[in-house]
C-alpha positions in Angstrom: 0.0 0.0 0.0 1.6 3.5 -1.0 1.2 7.0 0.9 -0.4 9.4 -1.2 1.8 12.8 -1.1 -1.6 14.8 0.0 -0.7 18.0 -2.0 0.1 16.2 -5.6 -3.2 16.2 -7.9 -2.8 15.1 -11.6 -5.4 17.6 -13.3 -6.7 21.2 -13.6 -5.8 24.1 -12.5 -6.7 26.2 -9.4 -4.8 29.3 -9.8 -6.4 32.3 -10.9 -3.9 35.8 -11.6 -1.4 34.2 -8.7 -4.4 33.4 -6.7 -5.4 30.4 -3.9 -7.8 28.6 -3.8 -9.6 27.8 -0.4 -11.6 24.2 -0.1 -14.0 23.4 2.6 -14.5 19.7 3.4 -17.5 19.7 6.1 -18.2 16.3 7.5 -20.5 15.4 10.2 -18.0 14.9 13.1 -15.1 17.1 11.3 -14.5 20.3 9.3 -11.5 20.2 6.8 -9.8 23.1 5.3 -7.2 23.4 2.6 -5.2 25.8 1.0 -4.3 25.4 -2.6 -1.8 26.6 -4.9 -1.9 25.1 -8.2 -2.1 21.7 -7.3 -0.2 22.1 -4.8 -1.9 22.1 -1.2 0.1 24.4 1.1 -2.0 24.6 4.2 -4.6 22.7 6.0 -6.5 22.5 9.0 -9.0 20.5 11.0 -12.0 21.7 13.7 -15.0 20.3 14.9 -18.1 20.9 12.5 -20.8 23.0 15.1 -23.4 24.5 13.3 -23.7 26.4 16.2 -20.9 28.0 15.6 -21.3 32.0 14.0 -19.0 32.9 10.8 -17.4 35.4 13.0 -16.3 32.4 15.2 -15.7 30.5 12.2 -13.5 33.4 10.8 -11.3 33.3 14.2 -10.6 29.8 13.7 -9.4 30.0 10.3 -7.3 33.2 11.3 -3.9 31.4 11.0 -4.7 29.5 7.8 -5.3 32.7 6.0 -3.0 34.5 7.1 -0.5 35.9 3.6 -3.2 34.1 1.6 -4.9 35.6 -1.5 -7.8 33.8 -2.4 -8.9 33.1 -6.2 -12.2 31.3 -5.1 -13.5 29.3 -2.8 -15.3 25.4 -3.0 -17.3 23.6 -0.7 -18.8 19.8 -0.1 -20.9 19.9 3.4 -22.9 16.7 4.7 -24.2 19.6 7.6 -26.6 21.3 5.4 -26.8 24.1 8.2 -23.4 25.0 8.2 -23.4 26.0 4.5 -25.3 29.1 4.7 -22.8 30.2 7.6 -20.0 29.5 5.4 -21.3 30.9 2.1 -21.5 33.8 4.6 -17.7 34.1 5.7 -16.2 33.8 2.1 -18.4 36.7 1.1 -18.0 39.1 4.5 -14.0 38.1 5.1 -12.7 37.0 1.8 -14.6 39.1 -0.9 -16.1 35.7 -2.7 -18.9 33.7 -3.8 -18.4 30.1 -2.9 -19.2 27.4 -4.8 -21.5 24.9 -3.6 -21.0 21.3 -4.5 -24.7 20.2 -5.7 -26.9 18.5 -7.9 -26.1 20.3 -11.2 -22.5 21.4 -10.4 -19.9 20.0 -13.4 -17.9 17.2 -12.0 -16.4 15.7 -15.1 -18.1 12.1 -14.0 -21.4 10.9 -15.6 -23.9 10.1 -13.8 -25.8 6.6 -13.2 -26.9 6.7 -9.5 -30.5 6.7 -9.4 -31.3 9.1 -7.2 -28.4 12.4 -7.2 -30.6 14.4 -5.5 -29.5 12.2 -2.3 -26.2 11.7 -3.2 -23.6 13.0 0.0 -21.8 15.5 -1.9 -18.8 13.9 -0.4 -19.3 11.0 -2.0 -19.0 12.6 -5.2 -16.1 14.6 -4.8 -14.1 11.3 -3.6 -15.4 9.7 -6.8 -14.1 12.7 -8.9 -10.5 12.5 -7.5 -10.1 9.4 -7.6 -10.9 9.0 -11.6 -8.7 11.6 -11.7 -5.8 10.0 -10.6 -6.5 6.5 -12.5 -8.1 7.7 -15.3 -10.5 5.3 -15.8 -12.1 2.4 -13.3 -11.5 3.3 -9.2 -13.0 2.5 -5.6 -12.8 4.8 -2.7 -13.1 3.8 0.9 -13.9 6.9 3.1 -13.4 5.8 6.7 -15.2 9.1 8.9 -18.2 9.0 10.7 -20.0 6.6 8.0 -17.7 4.5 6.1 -18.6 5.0 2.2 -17.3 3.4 -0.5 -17.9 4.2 -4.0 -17.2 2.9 -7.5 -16.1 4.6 -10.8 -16.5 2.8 -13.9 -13.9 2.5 -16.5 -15.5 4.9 -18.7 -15.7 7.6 -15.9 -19.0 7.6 -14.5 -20.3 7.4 -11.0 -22.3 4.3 -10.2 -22.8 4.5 -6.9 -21.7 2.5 -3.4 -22.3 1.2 0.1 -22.7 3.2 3.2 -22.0 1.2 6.7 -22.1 2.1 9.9 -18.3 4.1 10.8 -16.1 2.2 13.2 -16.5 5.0 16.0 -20.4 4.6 16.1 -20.4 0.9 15.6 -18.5 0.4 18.9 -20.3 3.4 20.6 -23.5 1.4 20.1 -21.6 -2.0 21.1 -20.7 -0.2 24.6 -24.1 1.4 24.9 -26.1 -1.7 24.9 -23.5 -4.5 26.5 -23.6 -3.8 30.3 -20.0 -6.0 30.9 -18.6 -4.1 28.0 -16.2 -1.1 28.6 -15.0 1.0 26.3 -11.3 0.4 25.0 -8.9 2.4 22.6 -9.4 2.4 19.0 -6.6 0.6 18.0 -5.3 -2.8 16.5 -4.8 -5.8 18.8 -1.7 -7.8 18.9 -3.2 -10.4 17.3 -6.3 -11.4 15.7 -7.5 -13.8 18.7 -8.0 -12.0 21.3 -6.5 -13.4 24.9 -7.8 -10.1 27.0 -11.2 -8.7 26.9 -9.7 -5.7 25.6 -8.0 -7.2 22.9 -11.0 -9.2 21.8 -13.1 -5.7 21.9 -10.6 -4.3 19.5 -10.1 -7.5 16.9 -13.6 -7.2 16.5 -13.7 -3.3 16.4 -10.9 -2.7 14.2 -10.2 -6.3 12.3 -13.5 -7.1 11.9 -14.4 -2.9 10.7 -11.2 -4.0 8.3 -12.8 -7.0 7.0 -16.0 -5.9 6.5 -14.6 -3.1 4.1 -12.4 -5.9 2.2 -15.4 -8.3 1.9 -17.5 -5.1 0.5 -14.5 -3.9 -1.9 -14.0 -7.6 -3.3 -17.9 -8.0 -3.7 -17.7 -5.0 -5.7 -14.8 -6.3 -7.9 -16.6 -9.5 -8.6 -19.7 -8.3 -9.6 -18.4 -5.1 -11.7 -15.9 -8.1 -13.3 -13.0 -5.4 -12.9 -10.2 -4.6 -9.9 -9.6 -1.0 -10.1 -7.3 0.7 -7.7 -8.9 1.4 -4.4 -7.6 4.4 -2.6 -8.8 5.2 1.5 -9.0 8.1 3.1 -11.0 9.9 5.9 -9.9 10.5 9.3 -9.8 6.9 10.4 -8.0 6.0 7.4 -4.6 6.0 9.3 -5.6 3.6 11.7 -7.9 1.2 9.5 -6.2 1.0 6.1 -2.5 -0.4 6.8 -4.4 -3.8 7.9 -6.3 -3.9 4.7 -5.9 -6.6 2.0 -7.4 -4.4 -1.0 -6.7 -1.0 -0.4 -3.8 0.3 -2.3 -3.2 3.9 -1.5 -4.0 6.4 1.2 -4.6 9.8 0.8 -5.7 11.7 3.7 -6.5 15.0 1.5 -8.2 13.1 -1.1 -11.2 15.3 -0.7 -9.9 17.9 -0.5 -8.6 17.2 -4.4 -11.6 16.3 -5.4 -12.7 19.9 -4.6 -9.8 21.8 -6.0 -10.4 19.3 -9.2 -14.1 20.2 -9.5 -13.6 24.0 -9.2 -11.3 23.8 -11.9 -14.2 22.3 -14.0 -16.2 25.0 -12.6 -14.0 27.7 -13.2 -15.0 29.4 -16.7 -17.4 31.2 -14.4 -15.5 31.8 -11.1 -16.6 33.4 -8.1 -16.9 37.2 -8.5 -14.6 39.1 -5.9 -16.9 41.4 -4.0 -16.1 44.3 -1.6 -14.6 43.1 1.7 -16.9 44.3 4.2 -15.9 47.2 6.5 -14.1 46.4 9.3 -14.5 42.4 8.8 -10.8 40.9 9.8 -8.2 39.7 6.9 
């Protein structure tokens, strides 16, 4: 399994007149933010996503990530549909832009054969996107976050669809909620598969079996398209789920985060118009 280098895309450009580009990766447990150059990611930053939170609060928070940055445009994939009106909000007040909105109708470069788009996680997509873009053809993504989503790409580049399952922090939160004897243990792999502590048995069947559900799903997936793409994880359990993986090949932490810049690229013959920064909002 290879190490993605999380700044290195393969396709499109997200520089405008020397300009960044700022992606915004909402996800139900986490907010991720990136700083692009190019295709080069520079910065990035994680937080908690609170919808409570006000886009003055937001604008503190991202303080340090934008500081010496000149933004080009802005893109967005949120799976907290009430965060994106507060977000929308602080890239016009504090950076001067329109941001663009992954959403049914956006250009993605993919075609569509999932039945029903209009309840497609916009996160999903975006995964989908940059991973064709860095096989070119036929791909599988595992997203290991609060959910764990994996989708396919066909070999002619379109999206078909995938399998959502329950995310491997939730799964054991549930476990520990309804087994009386059962304590909650670290999220991490056991010494070996059979487990000769409580403890260790919790976390083969946690992690290992979390591990081998994903493998069973990726392989069912393989046998029925007839094809064995690539299969790239990411997602913030990623690190801790995909070295014990018999089918994933690559990890890429920022793979989102791609997808975004890619798909603002596509996007991009009618960026986001600059507006007037408002008086006395912060830089």
């Amino acid at each position: 399994m290879r190490q993605a280098r999380a700044a290195v895309g393969d396709r499109g450009a997200t520089v405008v007149n020397g300009m960044s580009l700022l992606a915004i990766d909402v996800g139900n447990t986490n907010t991720v933010l990136g700083i692009y150059e190019g295709t080069q990611l520079l910065r990035h930053w994680r937080f908690d996503s609170n919808p409570a939170r006000t886009v003055d609060e937001h604008a503190v928070l991202m303080r340090d990530l934008m500081r010496d940055v000149s933004l080009a445009g802005a893109v967005l994939s949120s799976v907290v549909p009430a965060l994106t009106p507060t977000l929308r909000d602080l890239c016009r007040r504090y950076f001067g832009l329109d941001l663009l909105v992954v959403q049914p109708g956006i250009s993605t470069g993919l075609a569509m054969l999932y039945e029903t788009p209009h309840t497609l996680g916009s996160d999903r997509l975006v995964n989908a996107v940059a991973a064709h873009a860095r096989t070119g053809g036929a791909a599988i993504v595992v997203d290991f976050g609060t959910a764990t989503k994996i989708e396919y790409v066909t070999p002619d580049g379109a999206y078909a669809g995938g399998v959502i399952c329950p995310g491997v922090k939730i799964a054991s939160e549930a476990l520990f909620a309804a087994a009386a004897r059962l304590s909650a243990v670290e999220l991490q792999c056991p010494p070996q598969t059979v487990g000769r502590t409580t403890i260790h048995a919790l976390q083969a069947g946690i992690v290992l079996g979390h591990v081998a559900t994903t493998d069973g799903l990726v392989r069912r997936i393989q046998r029925e398209q007839q094809i064995r793409p690539r299969v790239f994880a990411t997602g913030g359990l990623a690190a801790l789920l995909a070295p014990h993986s018999e089918t994933i090949d690559e990890v890429d932490e920022f793979l989102t985060l791609d997808g975004l810049r890619l798909i603002y690229a596509r996007n991009a013959e009618r960026p986001p118009r600059r507006r007037a920064r408002a008086r006395g909002a912060a830089p």
